[in-house]
PAZAPA-4460 file (N, C-alpha, C; in steps of 0.05 Angstrom, whole numbers, plus 32768, in hexadecimal, padded with zeros to 4 digits):
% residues 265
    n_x    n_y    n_z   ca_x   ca_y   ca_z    c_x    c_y    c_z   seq   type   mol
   8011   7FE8   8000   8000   8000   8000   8011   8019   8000     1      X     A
   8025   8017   800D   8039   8036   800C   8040   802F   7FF7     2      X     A
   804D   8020   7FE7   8057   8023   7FD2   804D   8032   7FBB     3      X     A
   802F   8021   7FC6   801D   8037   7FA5   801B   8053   7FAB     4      X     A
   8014   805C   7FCA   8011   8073   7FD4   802A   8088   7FBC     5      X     A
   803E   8074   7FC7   805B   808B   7FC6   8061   808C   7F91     6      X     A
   8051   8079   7F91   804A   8078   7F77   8043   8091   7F6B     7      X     A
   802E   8092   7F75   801B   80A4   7F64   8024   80C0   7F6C     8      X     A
   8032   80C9   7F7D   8041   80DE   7F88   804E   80EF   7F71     9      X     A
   8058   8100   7F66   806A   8107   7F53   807B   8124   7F5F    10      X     A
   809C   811F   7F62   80AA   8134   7F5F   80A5   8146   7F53    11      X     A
   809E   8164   7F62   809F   817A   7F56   80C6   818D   7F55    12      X     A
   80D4   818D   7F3C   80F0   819E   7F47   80EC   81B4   7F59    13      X     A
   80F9   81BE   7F66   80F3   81D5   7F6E   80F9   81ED   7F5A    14      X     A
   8106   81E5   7F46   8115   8207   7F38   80E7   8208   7F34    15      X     A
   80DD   81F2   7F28   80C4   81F7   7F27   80B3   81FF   7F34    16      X     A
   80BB   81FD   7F4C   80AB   8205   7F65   80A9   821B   7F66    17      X     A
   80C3   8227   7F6C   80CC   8248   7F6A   80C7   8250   7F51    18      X     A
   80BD   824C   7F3D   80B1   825D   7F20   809B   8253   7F30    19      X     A
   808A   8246   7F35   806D   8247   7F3C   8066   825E   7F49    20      X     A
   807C   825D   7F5F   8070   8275   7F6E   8074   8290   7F6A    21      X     A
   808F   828F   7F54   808D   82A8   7F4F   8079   82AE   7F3A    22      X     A
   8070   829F   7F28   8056   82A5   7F1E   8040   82AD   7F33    23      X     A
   8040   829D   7F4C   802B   829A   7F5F   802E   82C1   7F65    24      X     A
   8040   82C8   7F66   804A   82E2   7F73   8042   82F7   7F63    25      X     A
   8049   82FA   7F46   804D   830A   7F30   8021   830E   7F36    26      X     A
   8010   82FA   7F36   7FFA   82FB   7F32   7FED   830C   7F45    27      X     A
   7FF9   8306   7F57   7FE8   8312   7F75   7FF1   8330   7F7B    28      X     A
   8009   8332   7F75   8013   834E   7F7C   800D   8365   7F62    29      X     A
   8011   8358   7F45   8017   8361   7F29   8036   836E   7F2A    30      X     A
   8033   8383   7F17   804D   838E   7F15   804E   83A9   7F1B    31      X     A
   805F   83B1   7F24   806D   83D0   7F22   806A   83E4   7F07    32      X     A
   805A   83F4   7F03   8055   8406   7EEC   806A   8415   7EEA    33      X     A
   8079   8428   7EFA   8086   8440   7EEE   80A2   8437   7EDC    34      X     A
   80AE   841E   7EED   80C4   8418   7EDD   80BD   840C   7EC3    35      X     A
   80AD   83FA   7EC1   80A5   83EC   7EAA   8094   8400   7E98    36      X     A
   808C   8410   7E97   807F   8423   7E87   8097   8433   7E75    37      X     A
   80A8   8435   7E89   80C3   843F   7E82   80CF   842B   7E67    38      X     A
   80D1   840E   7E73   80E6   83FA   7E62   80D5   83FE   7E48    39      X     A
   80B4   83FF   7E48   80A1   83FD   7E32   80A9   8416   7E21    40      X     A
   80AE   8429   7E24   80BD   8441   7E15   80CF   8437   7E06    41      X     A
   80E5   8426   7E19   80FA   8424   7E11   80FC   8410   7DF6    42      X     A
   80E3   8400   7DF8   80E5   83E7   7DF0   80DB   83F3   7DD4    43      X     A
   80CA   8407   7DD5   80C0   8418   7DBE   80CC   8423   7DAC    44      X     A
   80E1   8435   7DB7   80F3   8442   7DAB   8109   842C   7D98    45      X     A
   8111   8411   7DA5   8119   8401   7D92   810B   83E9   7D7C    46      X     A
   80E9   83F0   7D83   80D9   83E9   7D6A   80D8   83FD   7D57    47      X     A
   80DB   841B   7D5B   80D9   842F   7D4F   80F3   843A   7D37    48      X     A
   8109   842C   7D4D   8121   842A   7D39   812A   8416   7D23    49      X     A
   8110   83FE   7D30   8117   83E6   7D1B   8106   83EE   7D03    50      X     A
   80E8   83FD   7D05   80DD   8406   7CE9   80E9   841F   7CDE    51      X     A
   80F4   8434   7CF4   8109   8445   7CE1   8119   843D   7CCE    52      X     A
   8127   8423   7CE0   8136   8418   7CCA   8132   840D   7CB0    53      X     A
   8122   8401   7CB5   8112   83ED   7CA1   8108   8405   7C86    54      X     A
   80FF   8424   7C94   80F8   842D   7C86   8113   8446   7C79    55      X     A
   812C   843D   7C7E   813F   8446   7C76   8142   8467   7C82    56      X     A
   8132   8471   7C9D   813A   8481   7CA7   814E   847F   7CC0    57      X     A
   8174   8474   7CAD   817E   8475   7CC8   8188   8484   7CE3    58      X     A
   8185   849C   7CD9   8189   84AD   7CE8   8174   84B2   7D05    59      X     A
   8157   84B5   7CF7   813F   84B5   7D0C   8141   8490   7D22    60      X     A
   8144   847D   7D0E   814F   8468   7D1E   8169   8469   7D34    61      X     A
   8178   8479   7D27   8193   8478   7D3C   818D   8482   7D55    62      X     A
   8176   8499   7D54   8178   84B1   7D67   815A   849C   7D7A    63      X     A
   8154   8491   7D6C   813D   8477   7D82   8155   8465   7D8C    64      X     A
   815C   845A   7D83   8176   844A   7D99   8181   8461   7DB5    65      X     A
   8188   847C   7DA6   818A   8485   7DC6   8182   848F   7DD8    66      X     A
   8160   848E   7DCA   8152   8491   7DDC   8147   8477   7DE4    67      X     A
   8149   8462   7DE3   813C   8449   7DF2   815D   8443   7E09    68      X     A
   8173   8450   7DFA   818A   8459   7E0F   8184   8464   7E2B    69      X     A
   817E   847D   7E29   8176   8483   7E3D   815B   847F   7E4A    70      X     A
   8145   8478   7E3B   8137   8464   7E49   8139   844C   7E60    71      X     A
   814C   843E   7E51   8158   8423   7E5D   816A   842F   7E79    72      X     A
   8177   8443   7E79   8184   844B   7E99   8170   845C   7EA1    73      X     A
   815A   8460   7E98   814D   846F   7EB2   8136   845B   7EBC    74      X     A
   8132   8445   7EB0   811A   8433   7EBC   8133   8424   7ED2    75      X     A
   8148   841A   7ED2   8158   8410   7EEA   8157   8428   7F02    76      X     A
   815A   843C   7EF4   815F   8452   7F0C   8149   8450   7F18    77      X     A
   812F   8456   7F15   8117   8460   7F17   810F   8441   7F25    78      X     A
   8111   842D   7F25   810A   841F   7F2C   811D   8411   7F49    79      X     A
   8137   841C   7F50   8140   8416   7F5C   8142   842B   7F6E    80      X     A
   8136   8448   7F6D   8131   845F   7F81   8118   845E   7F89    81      X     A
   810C   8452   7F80   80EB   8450   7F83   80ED   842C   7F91    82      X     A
   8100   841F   7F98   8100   8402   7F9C   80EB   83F0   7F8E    83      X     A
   80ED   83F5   7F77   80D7   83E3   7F6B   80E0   83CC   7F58    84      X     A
   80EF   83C7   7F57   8104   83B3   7F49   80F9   838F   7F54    85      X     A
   80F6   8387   7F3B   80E3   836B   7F3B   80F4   835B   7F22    86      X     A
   80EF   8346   7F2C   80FE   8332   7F10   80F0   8335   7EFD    87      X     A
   80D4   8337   7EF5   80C8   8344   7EDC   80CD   8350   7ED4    88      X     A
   80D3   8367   7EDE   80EA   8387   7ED3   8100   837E   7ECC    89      X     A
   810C   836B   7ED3   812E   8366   7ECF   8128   8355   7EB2    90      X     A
   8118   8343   7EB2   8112   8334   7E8D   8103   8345   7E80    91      X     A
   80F5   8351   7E85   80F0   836C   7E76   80F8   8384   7E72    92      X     A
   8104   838A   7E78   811F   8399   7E73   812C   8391   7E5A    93      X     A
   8136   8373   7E6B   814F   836B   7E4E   813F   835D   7E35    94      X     A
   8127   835C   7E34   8119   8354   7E15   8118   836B   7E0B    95      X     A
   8110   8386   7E17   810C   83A0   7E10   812E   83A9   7E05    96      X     A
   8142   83A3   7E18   8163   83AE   7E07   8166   8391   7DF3    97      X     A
   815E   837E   7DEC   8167   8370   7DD6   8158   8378   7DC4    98      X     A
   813A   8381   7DC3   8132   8394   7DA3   813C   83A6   7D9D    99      X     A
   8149   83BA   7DBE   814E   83DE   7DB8   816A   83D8   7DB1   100      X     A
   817C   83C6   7DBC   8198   83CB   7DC5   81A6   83AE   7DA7   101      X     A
   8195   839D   7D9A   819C   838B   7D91   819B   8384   7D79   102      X     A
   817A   8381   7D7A   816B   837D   7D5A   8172   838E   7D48   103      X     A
   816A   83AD   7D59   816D   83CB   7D46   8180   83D7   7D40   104      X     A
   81A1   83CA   7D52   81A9   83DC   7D43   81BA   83CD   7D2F   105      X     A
   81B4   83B3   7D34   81BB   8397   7D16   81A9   83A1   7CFF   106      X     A
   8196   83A6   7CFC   817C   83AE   7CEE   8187   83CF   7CDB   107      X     A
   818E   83DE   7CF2   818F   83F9   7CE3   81AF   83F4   7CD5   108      X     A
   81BB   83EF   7CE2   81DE   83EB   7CCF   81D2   83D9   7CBE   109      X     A
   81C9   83C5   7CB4   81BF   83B7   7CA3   81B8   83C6   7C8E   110      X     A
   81A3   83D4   7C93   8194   83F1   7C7D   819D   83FE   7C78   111      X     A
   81B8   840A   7C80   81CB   841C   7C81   81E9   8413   7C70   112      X     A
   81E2   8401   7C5C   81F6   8402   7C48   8206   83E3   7C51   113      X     A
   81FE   83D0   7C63   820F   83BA   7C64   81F8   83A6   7C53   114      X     A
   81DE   83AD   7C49   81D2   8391   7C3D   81DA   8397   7C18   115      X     A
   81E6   83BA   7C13   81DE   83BE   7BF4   81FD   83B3   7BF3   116      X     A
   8212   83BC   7C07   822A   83C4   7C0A   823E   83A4   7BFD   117      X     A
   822D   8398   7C1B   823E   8381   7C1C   822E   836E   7C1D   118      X     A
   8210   8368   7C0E   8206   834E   7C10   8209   833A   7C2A   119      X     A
   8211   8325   7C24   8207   830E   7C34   821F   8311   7C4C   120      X     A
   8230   831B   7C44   8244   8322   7C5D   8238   8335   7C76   121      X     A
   8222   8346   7C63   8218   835B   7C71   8206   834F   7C8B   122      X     A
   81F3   8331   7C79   81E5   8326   7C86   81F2   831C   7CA2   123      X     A
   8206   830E   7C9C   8219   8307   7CB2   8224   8316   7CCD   124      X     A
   822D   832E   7CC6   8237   8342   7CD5   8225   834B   7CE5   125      X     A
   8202   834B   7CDE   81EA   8358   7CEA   81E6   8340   7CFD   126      X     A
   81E7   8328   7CF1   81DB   8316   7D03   81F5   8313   7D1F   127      X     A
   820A   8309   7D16   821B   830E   7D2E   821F   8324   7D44   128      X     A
   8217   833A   7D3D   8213   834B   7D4E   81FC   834A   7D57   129      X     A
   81E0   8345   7D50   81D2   833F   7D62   81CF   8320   7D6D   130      X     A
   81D9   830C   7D66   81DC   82F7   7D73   81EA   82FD   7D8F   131      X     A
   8203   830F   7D90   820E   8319   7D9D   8207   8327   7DB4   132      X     A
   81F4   8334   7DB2   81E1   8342   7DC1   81D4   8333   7DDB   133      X     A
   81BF   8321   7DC8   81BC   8310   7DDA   81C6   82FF   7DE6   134      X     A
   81D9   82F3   7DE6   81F1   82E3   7DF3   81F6   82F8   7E0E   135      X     A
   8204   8311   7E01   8205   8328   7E1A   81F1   8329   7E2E   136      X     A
   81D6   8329   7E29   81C2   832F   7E37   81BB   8316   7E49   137      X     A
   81C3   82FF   7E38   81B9   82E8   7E4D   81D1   82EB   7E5C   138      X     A
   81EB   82EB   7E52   81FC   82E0   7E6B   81FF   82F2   7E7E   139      X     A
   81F6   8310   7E7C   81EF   8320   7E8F   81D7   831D   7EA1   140      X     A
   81BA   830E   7E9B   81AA   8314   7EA7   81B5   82F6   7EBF   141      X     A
   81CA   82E1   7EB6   81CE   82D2   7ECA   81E0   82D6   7EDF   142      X     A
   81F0   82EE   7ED8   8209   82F3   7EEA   8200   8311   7EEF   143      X     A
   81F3   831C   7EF0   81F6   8331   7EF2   81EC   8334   7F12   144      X     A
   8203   8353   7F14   81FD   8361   7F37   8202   837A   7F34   145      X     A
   81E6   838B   7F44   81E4   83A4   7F44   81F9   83B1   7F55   146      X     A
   8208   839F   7F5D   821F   83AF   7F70   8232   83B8   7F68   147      X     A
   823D   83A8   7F4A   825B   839B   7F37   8263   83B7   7F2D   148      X     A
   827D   83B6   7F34   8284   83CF   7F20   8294   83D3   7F05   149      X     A
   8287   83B4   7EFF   8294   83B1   7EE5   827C   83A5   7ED4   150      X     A
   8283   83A8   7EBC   826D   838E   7EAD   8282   8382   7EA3   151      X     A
   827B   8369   7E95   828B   834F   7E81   8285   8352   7E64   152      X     A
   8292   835F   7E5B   8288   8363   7E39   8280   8381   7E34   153      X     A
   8275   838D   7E24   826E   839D   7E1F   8255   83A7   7E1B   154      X     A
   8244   83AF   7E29   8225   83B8   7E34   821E   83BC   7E19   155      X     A
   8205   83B6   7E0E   81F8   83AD   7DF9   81F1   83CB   7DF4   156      X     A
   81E7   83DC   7E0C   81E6   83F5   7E00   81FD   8408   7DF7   157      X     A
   8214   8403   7E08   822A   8407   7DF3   8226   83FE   7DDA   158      X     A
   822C   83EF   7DD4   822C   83DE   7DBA   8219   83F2   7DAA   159      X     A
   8201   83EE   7DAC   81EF   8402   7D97   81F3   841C   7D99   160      X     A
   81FF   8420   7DAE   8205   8445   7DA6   8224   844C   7D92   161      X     A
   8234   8432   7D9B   824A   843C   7D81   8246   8431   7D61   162      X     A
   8232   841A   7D65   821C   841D   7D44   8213   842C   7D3E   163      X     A
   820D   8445   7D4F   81F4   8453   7D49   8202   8470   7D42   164      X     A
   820F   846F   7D54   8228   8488   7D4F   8235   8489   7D39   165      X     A
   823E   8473   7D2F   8249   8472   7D11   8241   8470   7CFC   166      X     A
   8225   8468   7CFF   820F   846F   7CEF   8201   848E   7CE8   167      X     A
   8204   8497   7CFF   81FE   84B2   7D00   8217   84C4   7CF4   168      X     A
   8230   84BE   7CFB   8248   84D3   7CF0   8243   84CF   7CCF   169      X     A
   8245   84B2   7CCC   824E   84B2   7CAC   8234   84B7   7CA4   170      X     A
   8223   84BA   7CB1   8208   84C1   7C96   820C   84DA   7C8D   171      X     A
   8219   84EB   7CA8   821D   8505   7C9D   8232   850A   7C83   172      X     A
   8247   84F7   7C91   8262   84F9   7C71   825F   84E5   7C5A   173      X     A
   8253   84D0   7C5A   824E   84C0   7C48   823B   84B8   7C42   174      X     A
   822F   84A9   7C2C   8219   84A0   7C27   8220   8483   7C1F   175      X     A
   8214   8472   7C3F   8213   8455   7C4A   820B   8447   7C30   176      X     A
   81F9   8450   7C22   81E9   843B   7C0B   8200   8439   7BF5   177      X     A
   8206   844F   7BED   8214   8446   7BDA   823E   844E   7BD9   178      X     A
   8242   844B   7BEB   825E   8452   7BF5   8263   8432   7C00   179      X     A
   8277   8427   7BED   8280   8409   7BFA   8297   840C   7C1B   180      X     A
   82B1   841C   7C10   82BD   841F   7C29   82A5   8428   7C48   181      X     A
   829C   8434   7C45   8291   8440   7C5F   8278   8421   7C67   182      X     A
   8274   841A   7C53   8260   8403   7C5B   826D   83F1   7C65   183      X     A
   8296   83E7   7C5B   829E   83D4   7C6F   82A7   83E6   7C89   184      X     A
   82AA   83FB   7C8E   82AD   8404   7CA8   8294   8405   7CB8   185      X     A
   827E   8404   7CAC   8268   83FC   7CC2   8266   83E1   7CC7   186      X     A
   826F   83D4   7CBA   8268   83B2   7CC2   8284   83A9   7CCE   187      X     A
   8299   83B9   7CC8   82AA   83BA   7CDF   82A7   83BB   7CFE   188      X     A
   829B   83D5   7CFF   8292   83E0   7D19   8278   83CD   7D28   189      X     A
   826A   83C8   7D18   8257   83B7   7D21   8259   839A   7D29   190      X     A
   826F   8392   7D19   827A   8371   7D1E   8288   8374   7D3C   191      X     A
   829C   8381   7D3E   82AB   838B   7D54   829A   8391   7D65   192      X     A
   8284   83A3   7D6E   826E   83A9   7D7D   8260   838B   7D85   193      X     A
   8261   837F   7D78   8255   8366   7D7F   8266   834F   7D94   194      X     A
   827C   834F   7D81   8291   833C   7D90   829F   834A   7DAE   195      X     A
   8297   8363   7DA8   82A5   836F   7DC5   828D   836A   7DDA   196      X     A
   8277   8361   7DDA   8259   836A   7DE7   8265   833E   7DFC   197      X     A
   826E   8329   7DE9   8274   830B   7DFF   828B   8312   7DF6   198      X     A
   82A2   8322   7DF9   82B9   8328   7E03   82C1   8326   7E20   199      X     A
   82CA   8316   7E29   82D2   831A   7E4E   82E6   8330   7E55   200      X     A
   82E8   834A   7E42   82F2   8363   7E51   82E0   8371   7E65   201      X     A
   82EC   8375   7E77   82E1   8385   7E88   82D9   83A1   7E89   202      X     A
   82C1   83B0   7E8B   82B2   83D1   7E87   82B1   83D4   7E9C   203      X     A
   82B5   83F8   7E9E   82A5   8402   7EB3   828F   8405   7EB5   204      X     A
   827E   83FD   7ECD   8261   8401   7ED3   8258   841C   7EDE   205      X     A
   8245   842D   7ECD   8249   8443   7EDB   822B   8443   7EF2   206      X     A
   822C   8426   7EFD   8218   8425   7F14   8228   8423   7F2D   207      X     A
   823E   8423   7F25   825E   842C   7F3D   8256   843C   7F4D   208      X     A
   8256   8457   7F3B   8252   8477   7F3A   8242   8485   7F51   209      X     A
   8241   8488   7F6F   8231   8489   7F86   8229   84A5   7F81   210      X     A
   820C   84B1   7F7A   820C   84C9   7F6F   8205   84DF   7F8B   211      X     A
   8201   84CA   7FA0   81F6   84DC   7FB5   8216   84E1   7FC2   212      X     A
   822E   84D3   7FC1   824A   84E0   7FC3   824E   8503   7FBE   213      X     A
   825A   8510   7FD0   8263   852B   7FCA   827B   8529   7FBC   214      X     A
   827A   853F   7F9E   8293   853E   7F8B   829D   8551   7F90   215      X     A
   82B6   8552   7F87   82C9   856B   7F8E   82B9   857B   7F73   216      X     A
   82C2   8599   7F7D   82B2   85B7   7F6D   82BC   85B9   7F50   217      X     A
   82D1   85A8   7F43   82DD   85A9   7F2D   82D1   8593   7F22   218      X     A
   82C2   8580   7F2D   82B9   856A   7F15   8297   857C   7F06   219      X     A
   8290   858F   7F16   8275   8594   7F07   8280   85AA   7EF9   220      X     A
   8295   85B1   7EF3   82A9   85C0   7EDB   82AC   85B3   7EC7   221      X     A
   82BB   859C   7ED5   82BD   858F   7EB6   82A5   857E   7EA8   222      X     A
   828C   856E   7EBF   8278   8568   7EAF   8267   8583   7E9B   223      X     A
   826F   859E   7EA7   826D   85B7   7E92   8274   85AF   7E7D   224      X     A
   828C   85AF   7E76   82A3   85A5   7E60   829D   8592   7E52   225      X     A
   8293   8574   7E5F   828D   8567   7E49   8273   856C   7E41   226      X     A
   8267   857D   7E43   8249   8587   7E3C   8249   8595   7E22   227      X     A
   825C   85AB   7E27   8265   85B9   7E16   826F   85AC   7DFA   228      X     A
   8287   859D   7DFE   8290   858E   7DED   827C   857E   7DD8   229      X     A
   8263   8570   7DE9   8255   8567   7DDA   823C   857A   7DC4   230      X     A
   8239   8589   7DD2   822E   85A0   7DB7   823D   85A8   7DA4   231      X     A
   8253   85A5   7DA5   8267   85A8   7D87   8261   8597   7D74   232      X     A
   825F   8580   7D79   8258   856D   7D5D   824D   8559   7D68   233      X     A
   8230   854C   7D76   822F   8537   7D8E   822F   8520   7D7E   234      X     A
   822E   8513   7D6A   822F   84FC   7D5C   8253   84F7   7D62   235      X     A
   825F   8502   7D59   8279   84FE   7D57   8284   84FC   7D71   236      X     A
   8282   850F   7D81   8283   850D   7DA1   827A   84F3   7DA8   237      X     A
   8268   84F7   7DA9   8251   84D5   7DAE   8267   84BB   7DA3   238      X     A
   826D   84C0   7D93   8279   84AB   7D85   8293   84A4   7D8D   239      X     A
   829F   84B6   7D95   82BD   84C3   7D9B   82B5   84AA   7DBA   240      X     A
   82A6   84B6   7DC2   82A0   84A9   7DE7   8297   8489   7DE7   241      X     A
   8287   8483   7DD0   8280   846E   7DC2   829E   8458   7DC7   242      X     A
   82B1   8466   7DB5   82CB   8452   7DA4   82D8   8450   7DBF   243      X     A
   82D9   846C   7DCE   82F1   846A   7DE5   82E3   8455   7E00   244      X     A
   82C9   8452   7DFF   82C3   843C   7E1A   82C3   8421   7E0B   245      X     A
   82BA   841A   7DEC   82BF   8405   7DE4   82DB   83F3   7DE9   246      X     A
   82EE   8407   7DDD   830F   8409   7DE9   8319   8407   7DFD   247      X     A
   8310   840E   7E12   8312   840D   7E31   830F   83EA   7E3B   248      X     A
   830A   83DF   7E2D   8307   83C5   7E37   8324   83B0   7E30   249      X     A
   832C   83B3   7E17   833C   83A4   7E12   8353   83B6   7E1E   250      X     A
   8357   83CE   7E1A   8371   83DB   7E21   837A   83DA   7E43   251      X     A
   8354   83DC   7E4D   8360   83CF   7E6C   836D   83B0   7E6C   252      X     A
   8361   839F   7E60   8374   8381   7E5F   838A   837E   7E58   253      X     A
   8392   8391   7E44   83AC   8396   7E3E   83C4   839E   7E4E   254      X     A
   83BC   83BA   7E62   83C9   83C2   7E78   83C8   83AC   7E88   255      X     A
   83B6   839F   7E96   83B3   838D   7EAA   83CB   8372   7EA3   256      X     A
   83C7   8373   7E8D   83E1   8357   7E84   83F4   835C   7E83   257      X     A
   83FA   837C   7E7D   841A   8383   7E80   8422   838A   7E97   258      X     A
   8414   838E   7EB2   8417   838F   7ECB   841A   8378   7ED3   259      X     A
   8411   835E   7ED1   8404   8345   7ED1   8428   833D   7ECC   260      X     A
   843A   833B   7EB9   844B   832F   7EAA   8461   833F   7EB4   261      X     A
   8465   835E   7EB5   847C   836C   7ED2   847D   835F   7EEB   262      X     A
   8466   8350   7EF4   8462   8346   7F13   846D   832A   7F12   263      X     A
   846F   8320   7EF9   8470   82FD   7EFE   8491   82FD   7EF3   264      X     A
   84A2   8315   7EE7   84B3   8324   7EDD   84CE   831E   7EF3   265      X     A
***
């Protein structure tokens, strides 16, 4: 008789258990509006840049990537001053930066002179960078800590802002459609944007940055300065800031190994 008892019984896993209940949870409580209303902007602005693209306005597409940019850091902020931060917000978030931060800006460099440019290579280069993307995004949403003051690879929204930046300079000097050199320097930039995004160089996180800290009276001088600077030409600026944090990753591994190899010296 126990035997059949213990028969008809069936193991539930627990990872299942704990999704039950957090379903059980998500139902009874719902969700937090102000942040997620936020990511929904965000998520917009990179549907908005994928039909800009599609409709060959790259420029109005570029300038939706940075705005689903700043979107994307003010729903973390806003949701972490307001304590409203839920694992729903954290997967919605990152489905929202793999359309704004992934799809679109594979999509707009695509339209932008790598499908007339370079054909099926072009195809390639789009899809690797956004394959890329998402690789970034998952292996972030499993390691990631709001404390870290580094990231592992290169933040996806990086990534689309120095696509987007170089999209934006050369539209002004060249014409993407039918200029072959400038079309392999965007599928340059974009291949490299990709491979730097599951790169294990190390970035600065600027969730480091303690804003309620008192700064000495010369840093709100110079954040003057770089203000200034950027109304001179902000695409190129933008871009300039773009190349130099992309760069910051390998050139810190670089220093680190030649310190690394003096010590063992």
């Amino acid at each position: 008789m126990e035997k059949k008892i213990h028969s008809n019984l069936s193991v539930v896993p627990e990872a299942e258990v704990e999704h039950r209940a957090d379903d059980h949870a998500l139902k009874k409580r719902g969700i937090y509006l102000l942040p997620n209303l936020i990511t929904t902007g965000a998520l917009f602005s990179g549907f908005y840049a994928v039909v800009a693209g599609m409709n060959g306005q790259r420029i109005g597409a570029s300038l939706a990537i940075f705005v689903a940019m700043a979107l994307d850091t003010a729903d973390g902020l806003v949701a972490r001053r307001t304590k409203t931060e839920s694992q729903f917000g954290a997967q919605y978030d990152s489905l929202s930066d793999m359309v704004a931060f992934g799809v679109a800006p594979a999509l707009v460099a695509f339209s932008s002179g790598l499908s007339g440019e370079l054909g099926r290579i072009g195809w390639v280069i789009t899809f690797i960078y956004m394959a890329c993307a998402a690789l970034r995004l998952a292996r972030f949403n499993v390691t990631t800590d709001l404390q870290r003051k580094s990231f592992t690879g290169l933040p996806s929204p990086s990534a689309a802002a120095l696509v987007a930046c170089t999209i934006l300079v050369w539209s002004d000097s060249y014409d993407l459609y039918s200029g072959f050199f400038p079309a392999i320097g965007l599928g340059i930039v974009t291949l490299i944007a990709g491979l730097l995004m599951v790169s294990n160089f190390k970035y600065f996180s600027p969730k480091s940055i303690n804003l309620r800290d008192r700064v000495p009276f010369v840093t709100i001088i110079f954040a003057m300065l770089i203000f200034s600077i950027l109304l001179i030409d902000p695409p190129k600026v933008l871009l300039a800031v773009a190349i130099c944090y992309a760069l910051s990753g390998p050139l810190g591994f670089c220093i680190s190994y030649i310190h690394k190899s003096h010590r063992s010296v």
